[in-house]
N, C-alpha and C positions, 0 to 999 in steps of 0.2 A: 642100764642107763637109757631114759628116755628119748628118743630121734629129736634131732633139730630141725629148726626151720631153716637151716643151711643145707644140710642133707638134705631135706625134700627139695627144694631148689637145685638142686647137684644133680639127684635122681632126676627131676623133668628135663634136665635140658640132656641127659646122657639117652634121657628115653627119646624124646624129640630130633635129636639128631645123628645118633645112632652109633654114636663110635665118642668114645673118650678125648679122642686129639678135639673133635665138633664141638663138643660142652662147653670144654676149656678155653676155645675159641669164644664163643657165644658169653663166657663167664667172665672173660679177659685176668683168668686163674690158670695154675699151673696143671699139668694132666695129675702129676701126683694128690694133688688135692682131692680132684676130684675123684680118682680111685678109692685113696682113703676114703672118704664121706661116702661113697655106695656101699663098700666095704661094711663099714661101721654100720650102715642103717640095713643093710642084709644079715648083720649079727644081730641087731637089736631086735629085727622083726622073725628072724629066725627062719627064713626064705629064701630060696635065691629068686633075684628080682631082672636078672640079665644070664641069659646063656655064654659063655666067652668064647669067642670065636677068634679065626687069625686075627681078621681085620675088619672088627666091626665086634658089638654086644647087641647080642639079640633080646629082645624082651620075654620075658614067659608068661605065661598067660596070668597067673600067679600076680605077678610085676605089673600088669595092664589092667589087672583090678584092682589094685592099690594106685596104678597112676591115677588114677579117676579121683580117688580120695586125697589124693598129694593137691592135687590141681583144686580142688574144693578149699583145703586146709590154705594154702595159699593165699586163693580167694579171701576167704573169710578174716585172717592177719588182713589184710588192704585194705578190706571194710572197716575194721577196727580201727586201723590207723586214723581213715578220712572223718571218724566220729568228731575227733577233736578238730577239725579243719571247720574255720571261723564262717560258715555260709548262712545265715540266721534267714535268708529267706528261699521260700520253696516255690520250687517251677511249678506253673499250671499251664494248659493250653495244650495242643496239640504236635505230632509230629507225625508227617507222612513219608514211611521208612519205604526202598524197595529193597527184595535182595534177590541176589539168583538162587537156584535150585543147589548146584554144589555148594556155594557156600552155606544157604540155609541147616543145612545137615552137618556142620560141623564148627561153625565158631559165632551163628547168631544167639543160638541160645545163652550160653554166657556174655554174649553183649548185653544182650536185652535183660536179663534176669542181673546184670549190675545195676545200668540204668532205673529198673523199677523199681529197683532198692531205692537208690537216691532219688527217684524223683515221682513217689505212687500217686502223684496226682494229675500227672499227664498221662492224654491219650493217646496210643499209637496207633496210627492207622497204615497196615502192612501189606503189600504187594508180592507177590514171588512170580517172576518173571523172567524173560531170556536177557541178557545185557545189553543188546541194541534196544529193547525198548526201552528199558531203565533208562537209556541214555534220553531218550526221545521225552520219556514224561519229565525228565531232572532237563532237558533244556526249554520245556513248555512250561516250568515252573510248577507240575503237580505234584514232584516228591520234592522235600527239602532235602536230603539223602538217601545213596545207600550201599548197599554192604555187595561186593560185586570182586571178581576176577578185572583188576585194574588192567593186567598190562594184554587184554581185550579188549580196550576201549578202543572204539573207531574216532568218536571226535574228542581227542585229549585237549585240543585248544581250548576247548570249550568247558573245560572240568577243572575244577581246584580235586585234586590225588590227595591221598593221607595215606599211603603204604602201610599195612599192619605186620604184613606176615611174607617173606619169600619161599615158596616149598620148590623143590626141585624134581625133576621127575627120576624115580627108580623104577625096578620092575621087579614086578610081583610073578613070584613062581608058588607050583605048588610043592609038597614036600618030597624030598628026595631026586629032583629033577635034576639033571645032571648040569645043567646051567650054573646051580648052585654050588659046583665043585670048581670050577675054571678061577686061574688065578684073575683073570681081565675078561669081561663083557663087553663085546662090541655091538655097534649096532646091525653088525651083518649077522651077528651070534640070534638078533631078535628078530632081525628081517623071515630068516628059516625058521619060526615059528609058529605055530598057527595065535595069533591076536585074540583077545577080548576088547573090543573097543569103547570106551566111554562118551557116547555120545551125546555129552552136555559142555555147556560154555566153553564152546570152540575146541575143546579137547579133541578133538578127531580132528577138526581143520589144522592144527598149529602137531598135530603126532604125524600126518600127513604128507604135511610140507616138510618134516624135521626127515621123514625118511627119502622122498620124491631127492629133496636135495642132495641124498649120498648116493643118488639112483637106484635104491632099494624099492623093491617094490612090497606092500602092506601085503600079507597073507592073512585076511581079515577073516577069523571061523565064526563070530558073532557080535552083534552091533545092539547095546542097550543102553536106557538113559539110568538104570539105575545101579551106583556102586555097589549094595547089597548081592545084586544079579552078577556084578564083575565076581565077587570075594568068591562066591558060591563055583563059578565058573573055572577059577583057578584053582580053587583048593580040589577040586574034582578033575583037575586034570584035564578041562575042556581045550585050555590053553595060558598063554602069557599076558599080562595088562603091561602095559607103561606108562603110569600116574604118576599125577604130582603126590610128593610125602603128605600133604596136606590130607587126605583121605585114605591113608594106611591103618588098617586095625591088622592084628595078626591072627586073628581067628574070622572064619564067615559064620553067618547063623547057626547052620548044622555042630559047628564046632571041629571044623579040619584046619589045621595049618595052613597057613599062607607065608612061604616065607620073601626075602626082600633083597633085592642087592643093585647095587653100585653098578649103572654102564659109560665104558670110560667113550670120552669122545663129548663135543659141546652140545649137550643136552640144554632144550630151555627151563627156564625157572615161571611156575607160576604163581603172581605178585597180586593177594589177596589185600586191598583196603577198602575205603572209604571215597567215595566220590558225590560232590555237590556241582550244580554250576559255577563255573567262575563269573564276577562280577556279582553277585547275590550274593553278600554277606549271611551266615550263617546266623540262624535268633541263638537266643541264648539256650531255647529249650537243646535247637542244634548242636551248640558246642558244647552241651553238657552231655551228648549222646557220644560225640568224636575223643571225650575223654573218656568214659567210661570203657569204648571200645578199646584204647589206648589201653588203658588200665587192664582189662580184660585179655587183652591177644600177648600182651606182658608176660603173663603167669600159663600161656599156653603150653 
């Protein structure tokens, strides 16, 4: 029997959030459902697509190249639908998008490659920048929007927010690390560590201050702006990251293990949307870009 488009739905959000009770939440469905429907589409694809752990499903490398194509396939149903949606006329003109460095790497390209779809005869004109200036060119009027780590914004007065995405921060170990065995993670478990720290959009300011405040002091063994450089780092054993889920893959380049977990204590969430000036109503090219995002970060 052929997988459904419930089943891929089932699968992304168990992969996305990492535990069955998460899905079911995120799905407003019961965890048995969602069981079932992995269950059935790891029969049908003849794979296992989650490792089963006490408290948590790991993904397998297996399962993380199929999510690629689950997340396509999704996509592509959304596209179809909006075929029949009544808009007989088409956007032209321009839009001046910014976006930062982390998020550029993991959720513009499906923004953008929706909107082109619906609308290939606007032009985009693209910035990739740090957040304080996004902020500065979006209140000078020279970006209509853009794609940013919101809940870093310094002047939120002055911004209309569109929230796309919450990720929360976990911590990435390398394989077999004994960390990975402990029933509870603390963050004095991470303090005695030695660090890989990510330092882009305030990730190192806001990791910082979350340990300064338990009076932990950072055991930092290396400081890079680029997550490829983290993945690599850990899976070799250089040491431990603490990111937001939003930039978890479970393999680095070379192809070593990364694995993931859960540290208990109020950890911050990093809150990925959309920001424009406030007072400066959005053109239409704009609010046809804030849907698509919408649409997009949906099927994430």
């Amino acid at each position: 029997m052929a997988f459904t488009i419930r089943q891929l739905q089932f699968f992304v959000a168990v992969a996305e959030q990492g535990t069955v009770s998460g899905a079911a939440k995120v799905l407003s469905i019961s965890q048995s459902s969602v069981t079932e429907a992995v269950k059935a589409l790891e029969g049908d694809l003849g794979v296992e697509l989650f490792l089963r752990r006490s408290r948590s499903l790991e993904i397998t490398h297996t399962g993380h190249q199929f999510l690629r194509h689950a997340k396509k396939i999704l996509s592509d149903v959304s596209d179809a639908r909006n075929v029949f949606d009544p808009s007989p006329e088409i956007s032209t003109g321009k839009l001046s998008l910014g976006v930062t460095s982390l998020v550029a790497g993991y959720v513009l390209s499906e923004i953008l490659s929706r909107f082109r779809r619906a609308n290939p005869s606007v032009e985009i004109n693209a910035i990739e920048d740090n957040g304080e200036y996004l902020e500065h060119l979006l209140i000078g009027g020279e970006l209509d929007v853009a794609v940013l780590v919101t809940s870093n914004l310094r002047n939120r007065n002055a911004m209309q927010i569109e929230t796309l995405d919450v990720s929360a921060f976990r911590l990435w170990l390398p394989m077999g690390h004994e960390l990975a065995s402990k029933e509870a993670i603390t963050l004095d478990d991470v303090a005695r560590e030695p660090l890989i720290m990510l330092s882009v959009d305030e990730i190192e300011e806001g990791t910082s201050k979350l340990m300064s405040s338990l009076g932990a002091k950072l055991n930092v063994a290396f400081r890079t702006r680029s997550v490829e450089a983290v993945r690599s780092l850990v899976a070799t054993g250089a040491g431990v990251a603490l990111l937001p889920n939003l930039v978890y893959r479970p393999w680095s380049l070379e192809g070593d293990r990364i694995e993931i977990r859960d540290v208990s204590g109020d950890l911050p969430a990093v809150q990925v949307g959309l920001a424009w000036r406030r007072g400066a109503p959005l053109s239409q090219i704009g609010l046809d870009f804030v849907r698509s995002a919408q649409t997009a970060l949906s099927f994430k």
